[in-house]
C-alpha positions in Angstrom: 29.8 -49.3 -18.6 30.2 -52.0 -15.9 31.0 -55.7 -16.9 28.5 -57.9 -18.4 26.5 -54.9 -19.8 24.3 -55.7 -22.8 22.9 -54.4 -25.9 19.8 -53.1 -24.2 22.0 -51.5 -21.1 24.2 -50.0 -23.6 21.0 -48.8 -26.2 19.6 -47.1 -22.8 22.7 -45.1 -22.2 23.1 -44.4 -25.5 19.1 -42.7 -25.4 19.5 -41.2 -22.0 22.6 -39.5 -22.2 24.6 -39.9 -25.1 22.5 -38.4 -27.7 20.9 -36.2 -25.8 24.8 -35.1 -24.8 25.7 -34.6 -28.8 22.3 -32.5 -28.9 23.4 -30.4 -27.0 26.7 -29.8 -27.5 26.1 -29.7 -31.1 29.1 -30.7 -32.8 30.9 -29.6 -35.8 32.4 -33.0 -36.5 31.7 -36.1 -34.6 35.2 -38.6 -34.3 34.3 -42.2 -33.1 37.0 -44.3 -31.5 35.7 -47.4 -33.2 36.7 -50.6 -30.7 35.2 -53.8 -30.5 36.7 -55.1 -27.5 33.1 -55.1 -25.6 32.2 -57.8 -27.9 30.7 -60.4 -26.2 33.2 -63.1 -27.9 36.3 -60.5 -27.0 38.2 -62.0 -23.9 39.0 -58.6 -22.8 36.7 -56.3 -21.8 33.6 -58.2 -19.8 31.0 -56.5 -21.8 28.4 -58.4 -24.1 27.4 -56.4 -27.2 26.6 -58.2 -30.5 28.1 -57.8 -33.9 24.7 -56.2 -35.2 24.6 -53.4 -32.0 27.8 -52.0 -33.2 26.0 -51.5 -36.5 22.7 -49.7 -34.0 25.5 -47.7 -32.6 26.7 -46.4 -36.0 23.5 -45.8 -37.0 22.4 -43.6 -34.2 25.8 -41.5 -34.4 25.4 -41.2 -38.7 21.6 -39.6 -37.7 23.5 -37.2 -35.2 26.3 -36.2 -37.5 23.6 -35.7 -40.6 21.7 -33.5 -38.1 24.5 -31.3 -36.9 27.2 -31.3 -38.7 26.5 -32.0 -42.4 27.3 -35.6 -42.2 31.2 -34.8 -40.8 32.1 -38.2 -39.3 35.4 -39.3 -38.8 36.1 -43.5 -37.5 39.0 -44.6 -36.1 39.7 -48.0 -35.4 41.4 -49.0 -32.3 40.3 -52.1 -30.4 39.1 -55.8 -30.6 41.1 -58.4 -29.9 38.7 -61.9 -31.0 41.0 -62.1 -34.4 37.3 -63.9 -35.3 34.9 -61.7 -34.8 36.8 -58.5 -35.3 36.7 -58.3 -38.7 32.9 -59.1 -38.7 32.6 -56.2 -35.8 34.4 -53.9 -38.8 32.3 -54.9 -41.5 29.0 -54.1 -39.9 30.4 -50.5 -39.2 31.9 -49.7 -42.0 28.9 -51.3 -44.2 26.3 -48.6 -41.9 29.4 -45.9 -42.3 29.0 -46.5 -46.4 25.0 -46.2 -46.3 24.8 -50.2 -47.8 23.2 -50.9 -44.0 23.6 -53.0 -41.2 23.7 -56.6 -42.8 
């Protein structure tokens, strides 16, 4: 995704060609490499999601892996670097990830 891409750029993609991709290449597992470097507060990567979206994200994957592949769904963390936001980044993933939402 080019810099300075949004929620709504990044929720387009995800409905135009990532989903559609997971349909059809029907997975037995689905692994997510779970970064939050494109944060809007992380001074990395140029991109401006919020905390929630990463939750939006999850959520969209969780309906993928319950309808292919029994649920099988495997995060790895592996990027953020705003020490403040990070953590808040996690939470909302791993609170969708446990089924107690994206609050």
């Amino acid at each position: 995704m080019p810099a300075g891409s949004t929620d709504t750029d990044y929720e387009h993609a995800f409905m135009a060609r990532i989903l559609p991709k997971i349909d059809a290449f029907k997975p037995e597992a689905i692994l997510v490499s779970a970064g939050f470097d494109a944060h809007k507060s992380d001074p990395l990567a140029q991109i401006c999601l919020s905390t929630e979206f990463f939750g939006w994200m999850t959520e969209r994957l969780m309906e993928k892996a319950a309808h292919h592949c029994e649920g099988r769904i495997l995060s790895l963390l592996e990027g953020g670097y705003n020490l403040e936001m990070l953590p808040r980044c996690i939470g909302t993933h791993l609170r969708v990830l446990s089924g107690a939402g994206n609050a």
